[in-house]
C-alpha positions in Angstrom: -57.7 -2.0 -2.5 -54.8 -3.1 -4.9 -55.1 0.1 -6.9 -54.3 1.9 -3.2 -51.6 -0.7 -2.6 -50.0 0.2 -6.3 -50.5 3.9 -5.7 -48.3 3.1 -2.0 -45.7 1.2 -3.6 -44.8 3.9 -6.5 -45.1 6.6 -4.5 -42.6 4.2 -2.0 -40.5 3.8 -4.9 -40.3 7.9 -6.0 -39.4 8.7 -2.6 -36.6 6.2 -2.4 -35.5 7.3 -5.5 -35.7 11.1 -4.6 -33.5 10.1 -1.2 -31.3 8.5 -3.4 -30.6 11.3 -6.3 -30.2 13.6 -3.5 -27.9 11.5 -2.2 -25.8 11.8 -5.4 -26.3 15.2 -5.0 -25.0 15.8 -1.8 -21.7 13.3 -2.7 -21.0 15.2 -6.6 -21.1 18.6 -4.5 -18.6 16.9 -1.7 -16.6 15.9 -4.6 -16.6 18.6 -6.5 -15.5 20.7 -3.1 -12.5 18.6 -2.5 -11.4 18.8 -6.4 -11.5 22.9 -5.6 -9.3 22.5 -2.6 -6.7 20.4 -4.1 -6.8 22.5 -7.2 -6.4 25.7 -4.9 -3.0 24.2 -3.4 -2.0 23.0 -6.3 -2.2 26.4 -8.1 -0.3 27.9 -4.3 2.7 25.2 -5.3 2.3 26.4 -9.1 2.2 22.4 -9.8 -0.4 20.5 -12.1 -2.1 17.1 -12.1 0.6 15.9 -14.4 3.7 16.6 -11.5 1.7 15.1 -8.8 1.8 12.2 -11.3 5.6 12.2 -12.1 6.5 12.8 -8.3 4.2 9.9 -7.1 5.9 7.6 -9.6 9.6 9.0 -9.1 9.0 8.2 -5.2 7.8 4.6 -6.2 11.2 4.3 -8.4 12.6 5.5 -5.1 11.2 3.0 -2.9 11.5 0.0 -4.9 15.2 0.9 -5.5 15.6 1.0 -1.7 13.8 -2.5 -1.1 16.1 -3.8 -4.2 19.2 -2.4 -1.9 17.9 -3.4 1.4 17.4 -6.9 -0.2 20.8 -6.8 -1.5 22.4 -5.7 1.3 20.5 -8.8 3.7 22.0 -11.1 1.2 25.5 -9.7 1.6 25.5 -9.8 5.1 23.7 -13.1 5.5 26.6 -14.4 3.3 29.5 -12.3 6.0 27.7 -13.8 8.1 27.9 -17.6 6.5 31.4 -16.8 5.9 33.1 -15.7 9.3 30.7 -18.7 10.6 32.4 -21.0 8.0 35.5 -22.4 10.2 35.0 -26.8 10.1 34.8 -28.4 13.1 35.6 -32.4 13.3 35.2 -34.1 16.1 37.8 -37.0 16.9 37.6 -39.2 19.7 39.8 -41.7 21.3 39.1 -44.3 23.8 40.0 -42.1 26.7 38.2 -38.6 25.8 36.5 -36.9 23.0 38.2 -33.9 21.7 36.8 -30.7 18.7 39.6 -29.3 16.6 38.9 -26.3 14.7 41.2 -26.5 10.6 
């Protein structure tokens, strides 16, 4: 009985790991697929790994120039802002009524 049992459990285990190398199979073909198509339109745009590279990091120079000027550009108009809001206002009050003055 536990020789059946051992013979059940490897041949369990061959078939689990025949589902999974074809598995592996089935995803390095898929792979290897979408490495053709985006060589294929990189060869149409006569471009290489290389300028996909450069582009990608030129466009993150790009954006992070823009946040650094959208940034500076909140700060400059938070502080028009503070400015035109910067008139002083006192309060004075008399017995008979209570009165703001702008300086």
């Amino acid at each position: 009985m536990q020789v059946h049992d051992e013979m059940a459990r490897v041949e369990d285990k061959e078939s689990e790991e025949e589902e999974f190398d074809s598995e592996v199979m089935y995803l390095m073909i898929k792979l290897k697929r979408n490495i053709i198509r985006i060589n294929t339109k990189l060869e149409r745009k006569r471009l290489t790994f290389r300028d996909l590279i450069k582009k990608k990091k030129k466009k993150q120079e790009i954006k992070s120039r823009a946040k650094t000027f959208a940034s500076i550009e909140s700060w400059v108009s938070e502080d028009e802002d503070l400015n035109s809001n910067d008139k002083c206002y006192t309060t004075t009050s008399s017995k008979k009524s209570s009165s703001l003055i702008l300086k």
